[in-house]
N, C-alpha and C positions, 0 to 999 in steps of 0.2 A: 747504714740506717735506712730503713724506708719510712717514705713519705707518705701521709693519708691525705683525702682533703678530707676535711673537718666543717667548714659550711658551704652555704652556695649564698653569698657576697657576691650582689650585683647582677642576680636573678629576680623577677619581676617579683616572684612569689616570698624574698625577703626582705622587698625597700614596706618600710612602714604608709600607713595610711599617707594620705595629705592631710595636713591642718585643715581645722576649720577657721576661719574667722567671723569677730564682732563685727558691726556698726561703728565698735567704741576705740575712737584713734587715742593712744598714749602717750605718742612722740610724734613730733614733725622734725624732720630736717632744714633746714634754712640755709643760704649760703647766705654769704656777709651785705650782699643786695638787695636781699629779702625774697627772692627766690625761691620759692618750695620745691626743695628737692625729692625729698619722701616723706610718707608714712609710716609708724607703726600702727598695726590696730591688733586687741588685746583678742586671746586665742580662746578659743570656745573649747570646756573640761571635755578631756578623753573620755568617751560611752564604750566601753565592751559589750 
């Protein structure tokens, strides 16, 4: 049986844009000390 390659995975020209991001955080993370671990903040809609 032969083998094709079929895409190029992990070539620059097929990793997708980077996100954009809001202002607007969604989630915080907290550890039980009160801590802030991280944020979420909500993703700005895909423009083609």
């Amino acid at each position: 049986m032969e083998l094709k390659t079929v895409g190029t995975a992990g070539t620059p020209e097929s990793r997708p844009e980077e996100l954009q991001w809001k202002d607007k955080v969604v989630a915080i993370f907290e550890a039980r000390g009160g801590t802030i671990l991280d944020v979420v903040r909500e993703i700005k809609p895909y423009e083609l």
